[in-house]
Structures are given as C-alpha cells and as structure tokens.
N, C-alpha and C positions, 0 to 999 in steps of 0.2 A: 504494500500500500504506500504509494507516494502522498507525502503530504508539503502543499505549499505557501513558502515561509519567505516573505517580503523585509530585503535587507533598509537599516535604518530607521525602522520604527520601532528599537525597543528601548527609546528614551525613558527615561523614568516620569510615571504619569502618564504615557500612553496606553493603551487599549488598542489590540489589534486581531483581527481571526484568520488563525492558520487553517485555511478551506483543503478537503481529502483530492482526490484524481478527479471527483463529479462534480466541483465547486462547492460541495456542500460544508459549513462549518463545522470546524471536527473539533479545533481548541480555542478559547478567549487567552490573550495573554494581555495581564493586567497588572502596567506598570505602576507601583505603588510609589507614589510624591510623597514627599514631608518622615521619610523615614531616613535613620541614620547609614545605614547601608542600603546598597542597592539591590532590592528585593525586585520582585517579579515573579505572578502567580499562574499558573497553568490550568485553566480551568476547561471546564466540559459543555458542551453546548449550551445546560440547563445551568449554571453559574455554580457547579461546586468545583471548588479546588482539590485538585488531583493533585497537583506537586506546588511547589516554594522552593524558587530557587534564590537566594542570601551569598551577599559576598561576603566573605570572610576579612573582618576589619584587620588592623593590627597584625597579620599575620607575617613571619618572614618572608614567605613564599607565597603568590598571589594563587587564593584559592578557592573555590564557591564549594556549597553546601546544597543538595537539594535534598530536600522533606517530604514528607508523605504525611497526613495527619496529622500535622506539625510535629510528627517525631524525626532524628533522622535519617535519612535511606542511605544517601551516597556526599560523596565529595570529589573534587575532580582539582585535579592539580597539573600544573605541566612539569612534565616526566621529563623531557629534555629539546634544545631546541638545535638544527642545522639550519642551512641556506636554504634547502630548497623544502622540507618538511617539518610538520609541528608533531608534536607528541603529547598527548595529555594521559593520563591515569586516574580512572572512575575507579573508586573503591566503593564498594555496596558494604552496608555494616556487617552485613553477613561474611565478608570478606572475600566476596567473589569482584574479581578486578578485570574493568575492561576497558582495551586499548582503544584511543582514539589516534589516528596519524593520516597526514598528509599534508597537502597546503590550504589550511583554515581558511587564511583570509582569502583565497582566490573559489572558496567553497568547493574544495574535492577532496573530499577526506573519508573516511570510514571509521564505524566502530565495531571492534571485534570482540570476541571471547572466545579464550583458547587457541589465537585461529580460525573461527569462523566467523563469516561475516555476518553482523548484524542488522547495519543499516550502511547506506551509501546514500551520504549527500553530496549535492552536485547540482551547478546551474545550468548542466548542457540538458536540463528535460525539457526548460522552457526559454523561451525567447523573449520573457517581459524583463527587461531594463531590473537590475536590483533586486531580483527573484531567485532564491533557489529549492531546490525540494530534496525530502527528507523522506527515502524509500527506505521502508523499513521492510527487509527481506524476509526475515523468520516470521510466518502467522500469529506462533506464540510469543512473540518479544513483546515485552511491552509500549508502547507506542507512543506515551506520554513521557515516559522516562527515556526516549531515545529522544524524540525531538527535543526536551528537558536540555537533554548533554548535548545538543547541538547547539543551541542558545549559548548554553554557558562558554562551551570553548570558544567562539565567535567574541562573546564578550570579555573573552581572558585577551584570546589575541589581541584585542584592539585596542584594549587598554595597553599590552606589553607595548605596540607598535609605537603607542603616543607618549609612552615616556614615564 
C-alpha cells in the first residue's frame, strides 16, 4: 500500500492528510504549536491518535521518540552518516531494531528488518512537485508506524543539514 506524503508541510501547527493509492485519507498529521518540543500526532481518519512523534530535547545525539498511547514504542537515532547515504536506527522497546538507509533528503530510502524490506519510500511514484510516497511492502507491517519513521528521519535530516 502506497501512501502519499506532501514534503514541507510538517511545520509545527500544521495539519495535513496523508491520502492511501485511491486518494482516500488514511492519516491526519497534527502539528502541535505552543509546545516545548517538537511534537507531531499521527492520527486516523476519525481523529484518534495512533502514534506521537516528540523530539528528544537536551539530548547529545539528535533523536525522536515515537508513542503509542502515550506510552513509549520506538526511538530513532542516526546510526551513522557518509556522502552519499543516511543511516538511522528504530529501536522498538521490545528491542526489535530497524534499519533505515539511503538518501533521506532526496527521499529514496528504505526500512528494513533483519534484511527485509519493509517499506520503500520514494518520489519516483509521483510527479506532483514536493511529493513522495510511503509503500509499505509487508500487509502485516504496521502502517502508521512506518510512515511515523519516515517523518521523523526527514525531520532529523533537515534539521542535521541546517546546522
């Protein structure tokens, strides 16, 4: 299932919907203003929160938190960086860890587990200017929490780029 996700609008204090392959709205992402970190909620077409993604303030190493029920699920940090590919590490608290790698900011990247691939984003599905989508391969992978970890590494990138 491809899901499509319009780069630049996940200011803090926006509101935006990631629509599935039939245009139909699959997630609300609801940028929360006037908080001390940068939060941003993953909600479900009927407005409940599925995930909380939280940037982790004070940290030595820049790194996001995402929640489930406001408990929390995973964290995602970058693993290590070259020229030409990025590298982050999802820990789930259960301590199943999965790899994200390739070039974030040009949006062609993967996440895996073990090896296998989970999802594969990428702006070559569509041709709208600032778009890319968020094919989530396995039926049973969770959906919410993939697009989740696509957000976040996007917004590690950009901030790492801006200094």
């Amino acid at each position: 299932m491809k899901y499509l996700v319009r780069d630049k609008i996940f200011a803090i204090g926006d509101d935006y919907w990631i629509e599935d392959e039939q245009g139909r709205h699959a997630f609300l992402v609801d940028g929360k203003a006037m908080r001390l970190r940068d939060t941003l909620e993953l909600k479900d077409p009927d407005g409940q929160v599925l995930i909380t993604l939280r940037q982790k303030m004070f940290s030595l190493r820049d790194s996001m938190t995402i929640e489930r029920n406001e408990r929390p699920l995973a964290s995602i940090r970058r693993k290590r960086l070259s020229l030409l590919r990025n590298h982050y590490r999802v820990t789930l608290v259960e301590g199943t860890e999965l790899d994200v790698s390739g070039r974030i900011l040009d949006r062609e990247f993967t996440v895996e587990y073990d090896g296998e691939l989970l999802a594969h984003i990428s702006r070559q599905w569509f041709h709208v200017r600032e778009t890319y989508a968020v094919n989530v391969v396995r039926e049973d992978a969770d959906a919410a929490l993939l697009v989740a970890v696509a957000v976040c590494v996007i917004r590690m990138a950009e901030r790492e780029r801006e200094g």
